[in-house]
N, C-alpha and C positions, 0 to 999 in steps of 0.2 A: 177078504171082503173089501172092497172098494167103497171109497164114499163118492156121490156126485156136490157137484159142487152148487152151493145155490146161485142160482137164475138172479142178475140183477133187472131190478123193475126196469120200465121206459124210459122214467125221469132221470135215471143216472144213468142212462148208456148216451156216448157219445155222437153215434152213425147210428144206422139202422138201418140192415139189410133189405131187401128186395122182400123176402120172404114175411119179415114181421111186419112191413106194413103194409101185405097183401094180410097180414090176419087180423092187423087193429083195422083196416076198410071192410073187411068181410063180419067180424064181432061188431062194429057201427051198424052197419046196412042192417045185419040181420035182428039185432034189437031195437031198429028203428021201423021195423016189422017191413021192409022193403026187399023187394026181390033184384036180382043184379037187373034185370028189364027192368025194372020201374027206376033205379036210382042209373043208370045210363041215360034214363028220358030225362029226368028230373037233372041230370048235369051236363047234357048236352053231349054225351058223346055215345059211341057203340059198344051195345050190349057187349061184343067180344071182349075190348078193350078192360071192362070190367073182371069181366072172369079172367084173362089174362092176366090181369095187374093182381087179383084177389090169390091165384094160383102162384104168383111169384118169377111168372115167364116171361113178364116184358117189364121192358125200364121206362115208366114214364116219363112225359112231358111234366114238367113244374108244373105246366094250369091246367094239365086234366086232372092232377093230383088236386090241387086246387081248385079247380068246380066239384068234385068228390066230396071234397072236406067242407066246401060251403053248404051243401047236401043234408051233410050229416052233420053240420054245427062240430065241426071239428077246425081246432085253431093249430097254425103253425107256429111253434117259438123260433125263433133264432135263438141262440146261443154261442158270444165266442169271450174271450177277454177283452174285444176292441170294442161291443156294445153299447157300451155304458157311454165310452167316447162318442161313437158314431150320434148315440141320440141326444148326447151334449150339444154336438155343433149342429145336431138338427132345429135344435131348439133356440140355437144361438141364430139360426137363420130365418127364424121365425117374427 
């Protein structure tokens, strides 16, 4: 008998496939009770584009991703080691 191995969650994975986040847009939309038509209209772009991105078939563009996400109150983290730096000297420039 084999064991499978467990599933790490979102938060610790580093990258993320095509496919998972064609299922965390699709588990959004559809507990935000929105159909792919109405959340296309509602970010500006076409219905296909949706089902496409949701199915895992196309590589999107960073701001269709992002009008998506704005959609569904969904936020992008960055995460690297240089972070922390980067928002130091943002701050230093402030």
């Amino acid at each position: 008998m084999t064991q499978s191995s467990p599933q790490s969650s979102f938060a610790d994975q580093t990258s993320l496939t095509l496919e998972e986040l064609g299922r965390v847009i699709q588990f959004h939309r559809s507990k935000s009770g929105l159909t792919q038509v109405q959340l296309a209209r509602l970010a500006g772009i076409g219905k296909t584009a949706v089902f496409d991105i949701e199915n895992g078939k196309k590589s999107p563009r960073i701001d269709t991703i992002l009008k998506i996400f704005s959609v569904l109150n969904v936020k992008l983290l960055m995460a690297s080691p240089l972070m922390a730096l980067y928002e130091k000297e943002l701050d230093a420039q402030s």
